[in-house]
C-alpha positions as CSV (number, residue, x, y, z in Angstrom):
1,X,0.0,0.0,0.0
2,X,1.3,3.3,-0.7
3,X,2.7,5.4,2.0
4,X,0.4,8.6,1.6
5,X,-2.8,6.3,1.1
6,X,-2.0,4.2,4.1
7,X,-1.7,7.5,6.3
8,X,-4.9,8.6,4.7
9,X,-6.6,5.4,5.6
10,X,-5.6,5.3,9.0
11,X,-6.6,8.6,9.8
12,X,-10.2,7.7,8.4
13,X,-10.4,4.3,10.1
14,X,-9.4,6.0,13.3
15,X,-12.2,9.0,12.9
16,X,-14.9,6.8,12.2
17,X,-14.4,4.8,15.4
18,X,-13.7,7.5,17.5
19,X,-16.6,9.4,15.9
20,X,-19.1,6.9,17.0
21,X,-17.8,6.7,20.5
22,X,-17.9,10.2,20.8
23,X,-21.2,10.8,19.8
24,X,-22.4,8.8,22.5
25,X,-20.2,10.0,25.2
26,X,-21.7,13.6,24.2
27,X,-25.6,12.5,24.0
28,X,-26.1,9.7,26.5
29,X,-25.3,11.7,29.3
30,X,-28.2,14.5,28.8
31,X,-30.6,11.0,28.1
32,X,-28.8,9.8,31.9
33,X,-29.7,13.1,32.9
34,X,-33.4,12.9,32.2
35,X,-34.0,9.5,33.6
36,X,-32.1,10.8,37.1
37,X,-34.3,13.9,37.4
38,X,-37.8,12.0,36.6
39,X,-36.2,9.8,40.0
40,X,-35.8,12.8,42.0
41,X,-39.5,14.3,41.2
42,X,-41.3,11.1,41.1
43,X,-39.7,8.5,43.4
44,X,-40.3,5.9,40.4
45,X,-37.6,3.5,41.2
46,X,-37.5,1.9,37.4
47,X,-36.0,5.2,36.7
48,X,-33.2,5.1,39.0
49,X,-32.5,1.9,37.9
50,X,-32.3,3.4,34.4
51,X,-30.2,5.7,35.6
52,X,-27.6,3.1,37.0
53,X,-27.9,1.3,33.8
54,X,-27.2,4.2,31.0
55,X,-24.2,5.2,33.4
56,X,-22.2,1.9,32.8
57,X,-22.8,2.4,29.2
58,X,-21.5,6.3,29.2
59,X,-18.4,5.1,31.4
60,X,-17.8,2.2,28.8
61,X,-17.7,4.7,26.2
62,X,-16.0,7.2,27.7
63,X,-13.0,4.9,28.4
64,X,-13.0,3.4,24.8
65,X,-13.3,7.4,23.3
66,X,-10.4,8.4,25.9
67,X,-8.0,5.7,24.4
68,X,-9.0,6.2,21.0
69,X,-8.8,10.1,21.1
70,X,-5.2,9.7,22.6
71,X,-4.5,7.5,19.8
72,X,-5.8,10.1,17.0
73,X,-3.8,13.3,18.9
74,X,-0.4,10.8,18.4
75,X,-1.2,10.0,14.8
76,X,-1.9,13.7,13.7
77,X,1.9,14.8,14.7
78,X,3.9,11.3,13.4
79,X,1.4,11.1,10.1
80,X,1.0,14.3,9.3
81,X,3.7,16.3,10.8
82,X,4.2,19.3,7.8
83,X,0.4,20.1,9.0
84,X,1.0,20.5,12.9
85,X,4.0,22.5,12.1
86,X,1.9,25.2,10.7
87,X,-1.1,24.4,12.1
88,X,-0.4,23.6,15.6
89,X,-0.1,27.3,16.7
90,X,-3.2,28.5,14.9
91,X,-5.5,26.0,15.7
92,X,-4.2,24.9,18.8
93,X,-6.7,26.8,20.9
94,X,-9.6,24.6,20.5
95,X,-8.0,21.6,21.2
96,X,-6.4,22.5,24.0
97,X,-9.9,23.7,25.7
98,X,-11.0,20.3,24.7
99,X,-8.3,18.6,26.8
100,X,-9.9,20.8,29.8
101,X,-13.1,19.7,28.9
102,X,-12.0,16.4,28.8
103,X,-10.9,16.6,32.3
104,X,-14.3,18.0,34.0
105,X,-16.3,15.3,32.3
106,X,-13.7,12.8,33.5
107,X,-13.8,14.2,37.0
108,X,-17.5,14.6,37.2
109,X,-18.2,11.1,35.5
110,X,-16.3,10.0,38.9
111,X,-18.4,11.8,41.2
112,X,-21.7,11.1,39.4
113,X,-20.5,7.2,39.2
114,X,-19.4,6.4,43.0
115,X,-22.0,9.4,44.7
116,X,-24.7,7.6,45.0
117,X,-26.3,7.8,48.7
118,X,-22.8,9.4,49.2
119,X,-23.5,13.2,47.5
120,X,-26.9,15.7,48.1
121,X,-29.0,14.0,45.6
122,X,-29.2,17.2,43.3
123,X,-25.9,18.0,43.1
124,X,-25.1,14.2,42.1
125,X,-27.8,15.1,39.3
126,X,-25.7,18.6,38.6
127,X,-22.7,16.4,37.6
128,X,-24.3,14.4,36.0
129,X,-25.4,17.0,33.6
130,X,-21.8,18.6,33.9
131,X,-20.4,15.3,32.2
132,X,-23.0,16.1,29.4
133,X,-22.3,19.5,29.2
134,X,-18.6,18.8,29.1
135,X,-18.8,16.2,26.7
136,X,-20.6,18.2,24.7
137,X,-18.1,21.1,24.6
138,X,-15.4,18.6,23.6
139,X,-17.0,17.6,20.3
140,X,-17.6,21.6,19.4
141,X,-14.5,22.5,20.5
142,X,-13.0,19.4,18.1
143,X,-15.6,20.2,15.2
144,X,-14.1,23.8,15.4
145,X,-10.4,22.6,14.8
146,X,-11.6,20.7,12.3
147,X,-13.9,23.6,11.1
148,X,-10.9,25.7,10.6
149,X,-9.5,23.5,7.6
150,X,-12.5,23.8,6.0
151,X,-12.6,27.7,6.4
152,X,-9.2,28.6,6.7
153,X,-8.3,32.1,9.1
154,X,-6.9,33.8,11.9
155,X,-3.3,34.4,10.2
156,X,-2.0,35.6,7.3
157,X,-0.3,33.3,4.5
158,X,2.6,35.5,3.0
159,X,5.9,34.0,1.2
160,X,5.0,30.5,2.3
161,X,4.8,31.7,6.2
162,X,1.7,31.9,8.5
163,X,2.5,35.4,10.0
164,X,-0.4,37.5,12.8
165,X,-1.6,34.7,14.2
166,X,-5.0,35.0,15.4
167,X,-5.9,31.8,17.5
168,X,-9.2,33.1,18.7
169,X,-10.5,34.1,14.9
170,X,-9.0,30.7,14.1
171,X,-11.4,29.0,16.9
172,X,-15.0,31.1,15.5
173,X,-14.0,31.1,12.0
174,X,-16.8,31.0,9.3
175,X,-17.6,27.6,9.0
176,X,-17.5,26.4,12.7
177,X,-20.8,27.4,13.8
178,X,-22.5,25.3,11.0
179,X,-20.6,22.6,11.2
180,X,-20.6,22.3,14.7
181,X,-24.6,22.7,14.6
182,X,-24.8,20.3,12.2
183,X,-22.6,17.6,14.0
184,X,-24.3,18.4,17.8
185,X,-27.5,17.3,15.8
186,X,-26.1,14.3,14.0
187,X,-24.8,12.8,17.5
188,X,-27.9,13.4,19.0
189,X,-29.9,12.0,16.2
190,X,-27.9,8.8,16.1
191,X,-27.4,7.9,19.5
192,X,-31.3,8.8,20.3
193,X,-32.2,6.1,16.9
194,X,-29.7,3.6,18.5
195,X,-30.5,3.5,22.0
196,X,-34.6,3.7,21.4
197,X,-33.7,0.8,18.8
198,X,-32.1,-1.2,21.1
199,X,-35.0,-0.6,24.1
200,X,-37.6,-1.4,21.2
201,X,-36.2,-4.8,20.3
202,X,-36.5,-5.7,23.9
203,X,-39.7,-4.3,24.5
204,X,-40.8,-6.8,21.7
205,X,-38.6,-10.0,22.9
206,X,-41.4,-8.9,26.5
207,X,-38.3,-8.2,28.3
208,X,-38.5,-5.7,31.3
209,X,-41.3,-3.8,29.5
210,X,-41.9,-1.3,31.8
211,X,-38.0,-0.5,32.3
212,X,-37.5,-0.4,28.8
213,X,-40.7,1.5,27.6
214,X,-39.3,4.4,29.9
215,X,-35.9,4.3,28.3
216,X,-37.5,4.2,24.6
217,X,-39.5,7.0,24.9
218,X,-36.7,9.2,26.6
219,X,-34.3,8.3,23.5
220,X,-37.2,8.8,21.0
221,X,-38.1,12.1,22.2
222,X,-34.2,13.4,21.5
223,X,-33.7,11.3,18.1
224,X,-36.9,12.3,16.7
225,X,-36.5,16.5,17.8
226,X,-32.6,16.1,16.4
227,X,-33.8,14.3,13.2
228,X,-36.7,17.2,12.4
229,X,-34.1,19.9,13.3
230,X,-31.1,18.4,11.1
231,X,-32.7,19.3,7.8
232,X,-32.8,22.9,8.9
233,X,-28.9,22.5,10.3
234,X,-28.7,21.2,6.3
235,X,-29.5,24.0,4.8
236,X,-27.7,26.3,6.7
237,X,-24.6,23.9,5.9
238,X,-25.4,23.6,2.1
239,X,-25.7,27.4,1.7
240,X,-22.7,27.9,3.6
241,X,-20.3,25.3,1.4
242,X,-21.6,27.0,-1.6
243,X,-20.4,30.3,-0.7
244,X,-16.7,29.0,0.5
245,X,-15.8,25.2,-0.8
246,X,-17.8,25.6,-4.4
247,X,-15.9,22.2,-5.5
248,X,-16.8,20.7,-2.5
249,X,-20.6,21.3,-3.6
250,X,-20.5,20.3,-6.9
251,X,-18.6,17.2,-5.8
252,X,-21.5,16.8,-3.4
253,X,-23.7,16.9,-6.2
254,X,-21.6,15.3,-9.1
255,X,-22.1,19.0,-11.1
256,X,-19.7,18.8,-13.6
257,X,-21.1,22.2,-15.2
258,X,-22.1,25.1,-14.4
259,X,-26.0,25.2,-14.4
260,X,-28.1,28.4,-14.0
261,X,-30.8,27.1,-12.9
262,X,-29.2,24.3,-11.4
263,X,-31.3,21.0,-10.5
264,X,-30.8,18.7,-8.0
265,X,-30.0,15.2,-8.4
266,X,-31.4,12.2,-6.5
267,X,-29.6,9.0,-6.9
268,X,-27.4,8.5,-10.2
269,X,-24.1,6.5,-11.2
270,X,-21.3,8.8,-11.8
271,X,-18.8,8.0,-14.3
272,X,-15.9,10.0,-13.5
273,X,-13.9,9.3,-16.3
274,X,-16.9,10.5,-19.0
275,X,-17.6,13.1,-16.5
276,X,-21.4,12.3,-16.2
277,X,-24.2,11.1,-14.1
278,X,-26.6,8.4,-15.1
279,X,-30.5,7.3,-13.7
280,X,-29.9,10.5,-11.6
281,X,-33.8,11.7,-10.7
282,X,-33.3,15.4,-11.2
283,X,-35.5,18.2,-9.5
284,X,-35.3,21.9,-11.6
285,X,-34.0,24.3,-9.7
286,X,-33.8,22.7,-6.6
287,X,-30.1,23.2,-6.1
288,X,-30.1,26.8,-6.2
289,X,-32.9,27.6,-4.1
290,X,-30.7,25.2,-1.6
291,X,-27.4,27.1,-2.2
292,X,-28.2,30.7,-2.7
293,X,-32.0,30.6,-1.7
294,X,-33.2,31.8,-5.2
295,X,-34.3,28.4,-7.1
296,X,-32.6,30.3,-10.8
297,X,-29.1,31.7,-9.3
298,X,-26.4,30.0,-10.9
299,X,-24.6,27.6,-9.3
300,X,-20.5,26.5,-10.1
301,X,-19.6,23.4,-11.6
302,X,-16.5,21.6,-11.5
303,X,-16.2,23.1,-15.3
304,X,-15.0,26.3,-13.5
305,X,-12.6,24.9,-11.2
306,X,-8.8,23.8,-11.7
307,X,-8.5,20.1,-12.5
308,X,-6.1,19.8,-10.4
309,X,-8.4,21.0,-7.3
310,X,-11.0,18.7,-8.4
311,X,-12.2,16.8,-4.9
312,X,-13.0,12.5,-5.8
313,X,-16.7,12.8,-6.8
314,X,-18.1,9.6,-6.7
315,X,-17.3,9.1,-3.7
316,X,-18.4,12.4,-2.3
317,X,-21.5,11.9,-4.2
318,X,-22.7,8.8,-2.9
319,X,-21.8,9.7,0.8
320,X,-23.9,12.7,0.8
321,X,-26.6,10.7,-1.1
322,X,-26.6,7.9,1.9
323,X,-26.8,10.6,4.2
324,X,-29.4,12.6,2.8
325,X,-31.6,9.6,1.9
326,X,-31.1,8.0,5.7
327,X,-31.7,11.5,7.3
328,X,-34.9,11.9,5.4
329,X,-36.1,8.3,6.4
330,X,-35.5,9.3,10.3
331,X,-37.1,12.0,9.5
332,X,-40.4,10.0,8.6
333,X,-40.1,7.9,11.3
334,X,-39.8,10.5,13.4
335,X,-43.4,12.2,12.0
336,X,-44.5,9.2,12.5
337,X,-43.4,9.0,16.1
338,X,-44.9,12.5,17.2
339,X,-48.0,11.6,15.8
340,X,-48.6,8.3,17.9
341,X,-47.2,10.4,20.6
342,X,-49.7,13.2,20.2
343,X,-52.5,10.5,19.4
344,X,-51.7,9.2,22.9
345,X,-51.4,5.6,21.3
346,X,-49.3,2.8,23.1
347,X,-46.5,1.8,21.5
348,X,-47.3,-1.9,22.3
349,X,-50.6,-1.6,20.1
350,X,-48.0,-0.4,17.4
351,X,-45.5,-2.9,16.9
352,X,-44.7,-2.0,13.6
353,X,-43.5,1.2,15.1
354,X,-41.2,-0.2,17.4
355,X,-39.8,-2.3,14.3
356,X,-38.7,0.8,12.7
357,X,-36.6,1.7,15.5
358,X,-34.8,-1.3,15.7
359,X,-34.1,-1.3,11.9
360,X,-33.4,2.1,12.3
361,X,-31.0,1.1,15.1
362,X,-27.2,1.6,12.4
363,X,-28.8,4.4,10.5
364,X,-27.6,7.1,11.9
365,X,-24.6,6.2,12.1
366,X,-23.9,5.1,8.8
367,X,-25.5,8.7,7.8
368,X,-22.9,10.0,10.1
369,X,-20.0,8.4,8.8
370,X,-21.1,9.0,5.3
371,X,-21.3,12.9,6.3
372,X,-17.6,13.0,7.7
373,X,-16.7,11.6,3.9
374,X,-18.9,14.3,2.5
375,X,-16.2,17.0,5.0
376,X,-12.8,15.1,4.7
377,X,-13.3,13.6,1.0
378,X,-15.2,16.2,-1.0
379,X,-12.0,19.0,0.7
380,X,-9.2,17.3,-1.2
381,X,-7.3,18.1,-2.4
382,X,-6.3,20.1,0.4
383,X,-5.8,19.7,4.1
384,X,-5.9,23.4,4.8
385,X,-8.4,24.6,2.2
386,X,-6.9,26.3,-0.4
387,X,-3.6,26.7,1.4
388,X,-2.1,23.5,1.8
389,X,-2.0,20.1,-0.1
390,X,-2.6,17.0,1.8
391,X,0.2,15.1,0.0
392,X,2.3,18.1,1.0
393,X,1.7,17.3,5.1
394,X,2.3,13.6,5.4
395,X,5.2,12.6,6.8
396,X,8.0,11.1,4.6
397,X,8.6,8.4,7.0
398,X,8.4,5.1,4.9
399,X,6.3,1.6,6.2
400,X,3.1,3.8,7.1
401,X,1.2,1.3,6.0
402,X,2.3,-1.6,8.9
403,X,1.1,1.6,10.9
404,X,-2.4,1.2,9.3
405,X,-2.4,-2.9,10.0
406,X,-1.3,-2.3,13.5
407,X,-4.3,0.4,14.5
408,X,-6.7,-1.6,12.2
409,X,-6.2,-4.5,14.5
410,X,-6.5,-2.3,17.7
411,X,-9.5,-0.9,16.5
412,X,-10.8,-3.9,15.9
413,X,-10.1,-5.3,19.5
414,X,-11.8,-2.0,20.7
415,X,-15.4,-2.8,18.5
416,X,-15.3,-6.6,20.2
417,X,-14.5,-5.4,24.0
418,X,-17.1,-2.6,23.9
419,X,-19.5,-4.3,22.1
420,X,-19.2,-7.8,24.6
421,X,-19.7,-4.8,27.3
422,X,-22.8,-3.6,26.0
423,X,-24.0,-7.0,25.2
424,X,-23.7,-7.7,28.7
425,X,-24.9,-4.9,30.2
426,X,-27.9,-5.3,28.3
427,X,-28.3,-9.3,29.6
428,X,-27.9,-8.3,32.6
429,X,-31.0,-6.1,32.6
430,X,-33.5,-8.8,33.8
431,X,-30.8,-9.6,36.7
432,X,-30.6,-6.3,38.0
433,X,-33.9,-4.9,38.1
434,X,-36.2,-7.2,37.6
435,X,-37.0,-7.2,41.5
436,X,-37.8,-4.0,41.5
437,X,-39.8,-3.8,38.6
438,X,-42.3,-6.8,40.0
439,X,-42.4,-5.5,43.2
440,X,-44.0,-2.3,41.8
441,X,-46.2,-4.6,39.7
């Protein structure tokens, strides 16, 4: 394997598994947090129980996201070292609050974990909700970092230098409140789908029904908000790449020319090589309303743009198809869900309902995945948009790729130890609480 694809490979096999552990390490406290407060005002021990439960899955998580976190801050400085040369001092700032952050949601995870009958009961709920809010800081503060090589500023570029350094411009810069709106929503949107899809499958296998009823409709309730919110986060997001990554765009939308008005394409088989796209479903117009808001303002193709600066857009294309297409299927569901809610209609009268969830269980993820290849694909190829190459920052040392093998196989030990953990944390369900639960039955 060669050198600069191995680094590239690692880095992207390393995001997407940390990505998913820290999505839940940002969401499943505030779910935690829910179920602990409904304790304190109603006394309902299935609840507390719930409570006990969701916080041995956010400690398993948090450990895993801790190791692999450490890994990815190593491999950014010995794969990519040209980039943290120039970088480091510019966009340092962000990543340096999120170590702080880090450290609060570590030390209130400890409190919240051994204070039971120890602390005041509200303040054990307080850092509780501290470990969310932490957690929750850390993945801005990292989206912002990350937002910066998207939208490049805070310095200037002059002779091949980065001179007036700016960190705190470099931290806000234009594209990190989108992203960072858009990602907050994702993780809450895919956790919520996950963990109501897990409590659905047992709620139909008549396991712990009451237990597990109250810990689907908390998780519902935040998947189905996030998943109605995210198309609004989209937009904002779409319009925004339009106005600074235009190749990025038409990548997204395999646009090879410039179109005024522009359509938009649903589905489609791009051939790269012809520089077309075929059984595409096209909507007039569509594209430019969602760019510039007017559905006949022209929209750039890749017919404008340097070859050379041309992002892979197959790939790009597809990934923001999968996401697209799974968000607007979550978003049904999640119709669908508000209106049995509204309707006041048990969920065990629906069972069709609680199907959904569990088949909805990998969705979001995969349409989270596939929109952090829509960000790191459709940019190339740069690593600091429109400043500096990424085959220009990887490291020249050679045998990257037994690097790659060797984190692939960590990685992979990771997915089996956490998801043995889970599996068993779940089993032991029926163990823990069933007493309870048939004592208040």
């Amino acid at each position: 394997m060669d050198d600069f694809i191995a680094a590239r490979s690692q880095m992207a096999l390393s995001l997407g598994f940390h990505i998913i552990f820290s999505c839940i390490g940002m969401v499943m406290p505030f779910f935690m947090a829910v179920s602990h407060y409904k304790w304190l005002k109603t006394n309902d021990e299935v609840y507390k129980n719930l409570t006990k439960a969701w916080s041995k899955g956010v400690a398993i998580f948090f450990a895993t996201g801790a190791v692999s976190g450490t890994m990815l801050s190593f491999e950014l400085g010995l794969l990519w070292p040209k980039f943290m040369e120039h970088a480091g001092p510019i966009f340092g700032m962000p990543f340096s609050l999120e170590g702080t952050a880090f450290f609060i949601e570590a030390i209130a995870l400890g409190f919240f974990l051994y204070g039971w009958n120890k602390l005041n009961k509200w303040f054990h709920w307080f850092t509780g909700m501290v470990v969310g809010v932490s957690g929750l800081a850390s993945g801005i503060l990292v989206v912002a970092a990350n937002a910066w090589m998207n939208s490049p500023a805070g310095f200037d570029f002059v002779n091949g230098k980065y001179i007036n350094i700016d960190p705190i411009q470099a931290m806000f810069n234009n594209a990190w409140f989108s992203q960072a709106l858009h990602m907050c929503l994702a993780a809450f949107t895919a956790t919520g789908f996950a963990v109501a899809g897990v409590h659905a499958l047992m709620i139909l296998r008549n396991q712990n029904k009451e237990f597990h009823l109250k810990a689907f409709k908390i998780a519902a309730i935040f998947a189905c908000i996030g998943a109605l919110l995210q198309p609004l986060s989209g937009d904002i997001s779409a319009k925004d790449v339009a106005k600074r990554q235009p190749a990025k765009l038409a990548a997204m939308e395999a646009l090879y020319k410039t179109e005024k008005p522009a359509p938009l394409l649903i589905g489609g088989i791009v051939n790269e090589k012809d520089k077309t796209v075929k059984g595409a479903i096209k909507i007039p117009g569509a594209l430019s309303f969602l760019a510039h808001g007017d559905f006949r303002a022209e929209v750039k193709g890749l017919d404008k743009i340097p070859e050379n600066e041309h992002p892979p857009v197959a790939i790009t294309h597809y990934a923001f198809q999968i996401m697209v297409g799974i968000g607007t299927l979550l978003m049904l569901i999640s119709i669908v869900y508000f209106f049995n809610l509204i309707r006041k209609r048990t969920l065990l009268e629906k069972r069709w309902l609680l199907k959904l969830f569990v088949f909805a269980i990998p969705l979001g993820y995969i349409a989270l995945e596939a929109g952090w290849v829509v960000t790191e694909v459709g940019r190339q190829p740069w690593i600091i948009y429109g400043v500096m190459r990424t085959k220009d920052a990887v490291t020249p040392m050679p045998g990257i790729a037994y690097s790659f093998y060797i984190f692939s196989a960590i990685y992979f030990s990771l997915s089996i130890i956490v998801t043995f953990l889970l599996y068993r944390q779940i089993k032991m369900v029926p163990v823990l609480y069933n007493k309870t639960e048939s004592n208040n039955n």
